[in-house]
N, C-alpha and C positions, 0 to 999 in steps of 0.2 A: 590462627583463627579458623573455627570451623562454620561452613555455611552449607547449606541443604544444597546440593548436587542440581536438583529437581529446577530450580530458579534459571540457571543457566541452561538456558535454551540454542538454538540453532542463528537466530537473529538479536536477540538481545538478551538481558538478564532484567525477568519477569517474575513477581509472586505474590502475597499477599503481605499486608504492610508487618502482620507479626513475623513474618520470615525475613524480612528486612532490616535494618536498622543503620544508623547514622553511625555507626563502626564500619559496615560494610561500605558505604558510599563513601566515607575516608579511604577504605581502601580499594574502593574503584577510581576515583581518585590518581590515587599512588600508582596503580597499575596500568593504568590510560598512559600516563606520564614513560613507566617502564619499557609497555610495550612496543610505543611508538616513538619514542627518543623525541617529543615535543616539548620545544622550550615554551609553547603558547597553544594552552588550552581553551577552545570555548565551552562554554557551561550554559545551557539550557533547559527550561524545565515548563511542566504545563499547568495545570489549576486546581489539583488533587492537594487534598490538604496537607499530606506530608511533602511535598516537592517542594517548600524552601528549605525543612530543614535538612532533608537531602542533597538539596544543590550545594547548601554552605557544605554540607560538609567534604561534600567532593572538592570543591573551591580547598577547600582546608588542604585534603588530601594531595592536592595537586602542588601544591604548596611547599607541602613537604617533603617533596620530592626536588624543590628548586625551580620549578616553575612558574609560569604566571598564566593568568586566568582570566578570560574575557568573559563577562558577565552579560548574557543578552536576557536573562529577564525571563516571565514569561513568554512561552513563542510559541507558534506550531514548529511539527519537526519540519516541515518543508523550509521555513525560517531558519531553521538550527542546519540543516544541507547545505543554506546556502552562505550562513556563517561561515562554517566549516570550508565549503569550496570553493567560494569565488574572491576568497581574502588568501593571500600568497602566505604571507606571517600566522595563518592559522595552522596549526599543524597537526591537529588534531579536536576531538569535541566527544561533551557527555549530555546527552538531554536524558532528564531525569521525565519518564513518562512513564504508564502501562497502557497507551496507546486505549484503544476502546474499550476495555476489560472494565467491570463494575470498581463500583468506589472502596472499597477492601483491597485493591490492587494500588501498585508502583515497581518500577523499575527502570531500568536505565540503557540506555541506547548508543553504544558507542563506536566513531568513524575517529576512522587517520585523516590526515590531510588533504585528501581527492575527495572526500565523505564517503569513503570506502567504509562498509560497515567492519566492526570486531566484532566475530563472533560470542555466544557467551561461555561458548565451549572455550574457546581462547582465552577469555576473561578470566575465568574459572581456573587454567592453568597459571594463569599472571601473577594472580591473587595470592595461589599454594605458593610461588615463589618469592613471595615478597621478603620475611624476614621486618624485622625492626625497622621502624622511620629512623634517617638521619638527623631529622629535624630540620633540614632547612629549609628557609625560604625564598616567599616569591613574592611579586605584588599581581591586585585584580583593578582591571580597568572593565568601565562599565561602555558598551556598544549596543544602541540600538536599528537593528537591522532591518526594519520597517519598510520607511523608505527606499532604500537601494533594491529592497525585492522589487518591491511594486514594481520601479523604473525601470528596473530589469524585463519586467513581466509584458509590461505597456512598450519597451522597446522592438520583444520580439516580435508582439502582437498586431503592430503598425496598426492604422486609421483604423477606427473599430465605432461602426456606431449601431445603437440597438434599437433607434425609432420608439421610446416608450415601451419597450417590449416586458409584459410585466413575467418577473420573474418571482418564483418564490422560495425563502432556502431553509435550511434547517441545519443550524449548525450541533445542536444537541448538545447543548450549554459546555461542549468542550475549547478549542483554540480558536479555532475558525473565525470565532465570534470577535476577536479582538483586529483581525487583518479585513475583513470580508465591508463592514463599513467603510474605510479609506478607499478599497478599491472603487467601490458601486458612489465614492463622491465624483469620481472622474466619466462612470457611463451615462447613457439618456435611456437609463431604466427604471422602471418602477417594482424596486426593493419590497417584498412583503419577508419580515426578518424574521425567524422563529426560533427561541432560544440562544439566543445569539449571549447572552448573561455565561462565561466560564464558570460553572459552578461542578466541583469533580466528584460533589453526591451525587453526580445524575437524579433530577428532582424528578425529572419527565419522563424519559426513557434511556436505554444504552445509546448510547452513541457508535453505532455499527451498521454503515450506511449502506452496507447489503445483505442485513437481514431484516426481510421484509415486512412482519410485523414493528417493527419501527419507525417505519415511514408509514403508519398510517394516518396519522398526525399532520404531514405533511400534506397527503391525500386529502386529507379533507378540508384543507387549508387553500391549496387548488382549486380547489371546487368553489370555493367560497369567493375567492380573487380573481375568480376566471383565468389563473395562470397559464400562459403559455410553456414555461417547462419548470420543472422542481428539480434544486439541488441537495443535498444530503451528505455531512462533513461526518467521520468520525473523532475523536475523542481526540485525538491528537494532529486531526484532518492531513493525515498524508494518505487518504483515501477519501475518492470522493466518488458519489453515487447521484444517477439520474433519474428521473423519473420523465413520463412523455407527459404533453397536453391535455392525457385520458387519465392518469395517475398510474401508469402502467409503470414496473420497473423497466428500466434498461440494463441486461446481465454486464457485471465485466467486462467478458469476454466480446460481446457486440460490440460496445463503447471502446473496447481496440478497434476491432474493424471499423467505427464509426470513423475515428481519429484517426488508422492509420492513412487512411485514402484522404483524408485531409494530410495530413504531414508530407504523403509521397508526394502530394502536388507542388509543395513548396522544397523539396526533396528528392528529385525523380530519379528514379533507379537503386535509393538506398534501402537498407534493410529494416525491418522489421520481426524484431522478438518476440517471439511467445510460447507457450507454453503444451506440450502433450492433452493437456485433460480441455483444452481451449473448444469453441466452436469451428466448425469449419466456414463459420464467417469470416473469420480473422484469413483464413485461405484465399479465399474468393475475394476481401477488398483485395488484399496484396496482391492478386493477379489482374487483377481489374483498374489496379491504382499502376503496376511495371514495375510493383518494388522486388526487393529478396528475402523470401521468408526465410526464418531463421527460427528453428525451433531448439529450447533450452531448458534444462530441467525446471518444477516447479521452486520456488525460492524468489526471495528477493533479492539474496546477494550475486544468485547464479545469475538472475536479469540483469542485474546493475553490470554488472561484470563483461558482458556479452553484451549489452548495449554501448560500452565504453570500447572494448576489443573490434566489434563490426562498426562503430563511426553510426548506429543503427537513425534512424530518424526517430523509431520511438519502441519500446518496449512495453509490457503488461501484462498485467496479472488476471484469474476470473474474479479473485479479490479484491478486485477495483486499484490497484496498485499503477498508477503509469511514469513511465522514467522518459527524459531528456537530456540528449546532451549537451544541451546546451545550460543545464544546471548537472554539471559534473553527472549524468546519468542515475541523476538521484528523480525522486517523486517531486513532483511539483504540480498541488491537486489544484491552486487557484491558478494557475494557466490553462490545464487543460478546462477549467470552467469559462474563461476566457477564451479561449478555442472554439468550443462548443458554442458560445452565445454569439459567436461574430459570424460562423458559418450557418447558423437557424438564421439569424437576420439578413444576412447577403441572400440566403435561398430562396424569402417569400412564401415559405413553404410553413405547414405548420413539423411539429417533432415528430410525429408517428410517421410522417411521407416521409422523412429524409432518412428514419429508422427501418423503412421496408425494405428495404435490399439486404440489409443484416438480421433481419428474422422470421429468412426462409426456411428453417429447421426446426424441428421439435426437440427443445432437449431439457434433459431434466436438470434438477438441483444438485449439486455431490454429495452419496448417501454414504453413510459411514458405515460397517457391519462390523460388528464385535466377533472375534476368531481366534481359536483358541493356537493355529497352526495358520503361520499367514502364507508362509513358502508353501504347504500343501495346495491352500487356496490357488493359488496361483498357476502353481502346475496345473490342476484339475480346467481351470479357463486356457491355459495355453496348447492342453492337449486337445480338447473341442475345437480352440478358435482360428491359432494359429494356421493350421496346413491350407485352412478355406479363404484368407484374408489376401486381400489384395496389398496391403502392408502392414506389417509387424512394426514397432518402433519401439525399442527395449531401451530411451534412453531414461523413464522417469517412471516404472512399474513397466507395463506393458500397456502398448495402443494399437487396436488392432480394428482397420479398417474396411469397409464389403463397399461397394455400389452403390446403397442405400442406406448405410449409417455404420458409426463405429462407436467404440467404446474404449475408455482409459481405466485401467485396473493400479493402484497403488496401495504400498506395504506405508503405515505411518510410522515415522522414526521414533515416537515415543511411547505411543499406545497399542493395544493389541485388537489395530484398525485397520480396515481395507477400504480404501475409496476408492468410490465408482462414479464413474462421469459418462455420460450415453447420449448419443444425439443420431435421429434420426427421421430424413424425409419426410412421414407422417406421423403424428399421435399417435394411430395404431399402430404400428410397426415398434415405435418406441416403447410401448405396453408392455408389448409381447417377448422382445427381446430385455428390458429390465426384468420384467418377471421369469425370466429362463436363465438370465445372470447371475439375479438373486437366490434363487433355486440351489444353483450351482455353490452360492457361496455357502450358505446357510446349511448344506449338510457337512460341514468343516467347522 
């Protein structure tokens, strides 16, 4: 079987539904099975029109390899994580998603047993070794895993009450929509629902809860409800995004620092993961909270990985990515929106007070530059910045820090891209050195 290279990405195997087909998800399938020596698959999938006949066919393929197959339905992936990890007999799992990507997309997302993801680099070698189905079979039992989240969710969370607190969310007609009802049946919130209908044409907009023209819909939905804070699901909600009581975004990377100082309290002394190109918000909770920062490359598997290895209290992405360990160090975006809504109401406070300590810095958005020569690039910032910087960090491009701001410079694994991440004390400061960076890149 030949299949476009292209699809098989670093975290999952992603593409367009004409580079797809229900040949390939049989032999994703077969190779889940292969790679991971699970006699018990689970199979999940999101609300994109090709994703049942994707799922059966993976169902199939699993099959024929002699295994059997737990059938959880539509789900978000944080639902399919915790399939996957918190069931001993589950030995591995395939959610059939493309995660926030437009509706011309699907692909598929595959963990061993811990919900360790499989790369799709791995996949992709799986695949080439397949050879002929034996033909055997398995049987598929049906599991909804609903429930057991929630109480999962509500256990960690202990006495949680919100006073009415009116909340407004936006799940953007992706998964969200099907778990986010049950929960808000159990709070003393006032739900304004938006898009909450799984529909995977996106009728409304993408569902990609931190790019900002998307939330504007929600913004003006706040205003209207006098919301005290807006939520923001993506496509397969294992990211989730906030907005304040002003309709201001909350970055990422803040909303670690917001959450770790909450976790290390319930946590004291454990670690916290995050990432090179991060704010030095995320610095300042963790030393203010007595945790251990732990800095790890960008990825989602190197997080998961590193929050599992250091016992971390919480991990994150600027992505909006956050991991626990106490869901196998997978993402779990409707706890941390349960996080967030129990600590604003314990506070008294409104969302932009309790966010002022995390957005003491100016920083900008990550700018992508097109280069034709990305190692020249790099040389050319490392010979200027390095000898002056107060620290160098080569583990994830280069981050090179002064007194008053720093900057993360990275090579993209598939594109012929450099990204730049800049944060500094003041606006103008931050101006002047993006525009001397960019300078720099731009004649390469």
């Amino acid at each position: 079987m030949q299949f476009q290279e292209e699809i098989f990405r670093s975290y999952d195997i992603r593409g367009t539904t004409d580079q797809l087909s229900e040949e390939l998800a049989f032999a994703v399938g077969r190779a889940t099975v292969r790679l991971t020596g699970a006699k018990t698959v689970v199979v999940g999938q999101d609300m994109r029109p090709t994703s049942p006949l994707f799922a059966k066919a993976v169902i199939a393929g699993i099959h024929a390899e002699g295994a059997d197959a737990v059938d959880i339905g539509m789900c978000t992936t944080t639902m399919f994580n915790f399939a996957v990890g918190a069931y001993e007999e589950h030995e591995a799992g395939v959610m059939v998603t493309a995660s926030h990507n437009p509706p011309q997309y699907n692909g598929f997302k595959v963990s061993r047993g811990n919900a360790m993801p499989v790369s799709g680099t791995e996949m992709l070698k799986g695949l080439e070794g397949l050879g002929s189905s034996e033909g055997l079979e398995g049987i598929t039992t049906v599991l909804d895993v609903t429930q057991p989240y929630i109480e999962k969710m509500f256990e960690l969370i202990g006495e949680i009450k919100l006073n009415g607190m009116n909340v407004a969310i936006d799940a953007g007609n992706g998964m969200a929509g099907i778990i986010l009802p049950k929960i808000f049946d159990r709070l003393d919130a006032n739900l304004t629902a938006m898009y909450f209908d799984p529909d995977g044409t996106f009728p409304n907009h993408e569902a990609n809860p931190i790019k900002v023209e998307t939330l504007e819909d929600l913004e003006d939905k706040m205003v209207e409800v006098e919301a005290d804070i807006g939520v923001a699901f993506d496509g397969d909600a294992d990211r989730i995004g906030f907005l304040d009581e002003n309709g201001d975004f909350v970055s990422g990377d803040h909303m670690l620092a917001f959450l770790a100082e909450d976790r290390l309290r319930a946590h004291p002394g454990a670690a916290v993961v995050w990432s090179p190109n991060a704010s030095w918000a995320v610095r300042d909770a963790i030393v203010r909270a007595g945790g251990k920062s732990i800095w790890e490359k960008v990825g989602r598997t190197n997080i998961i990985k590193r929050v599992i290895n250091e016992k971390a209290a919480i991990g994150g992405e600027v992505s909006a990515h956050y991991f626990y360990p106490e869901f196998s160090g997978m993402e779990a975006s409707e706890f941390t929106m349960l996080l967030v809504l129990k600590r604003l109401a314990e506070s008294g406070k409104k969302f932009s007070e309790l966010l002022a300590p995390v957005r003491m810095y100016a920083r900008s958005e990550e700018t992508n530059f097109e280069v034709e020569d990305k190692d020249a690039v790099l040389a050319a910032l490392d010979a200027k910045y390095a000898k002056d910087a107060v620290l160098v960090e080569r583990m994830d491009g280069a981050r090179y820090e002064f007194a008053d701001w720093w900057f993360n410079v990275r090579k993209s694994n598939t594109e012929p891209l450099i990204r730049l991440n800049i944060e500094a004390t003041s606006p103008e400061l931050l101006k002047t050195q993006q525009e001397t960076i960019a300078g720099i890149i731009r004649k390469h």
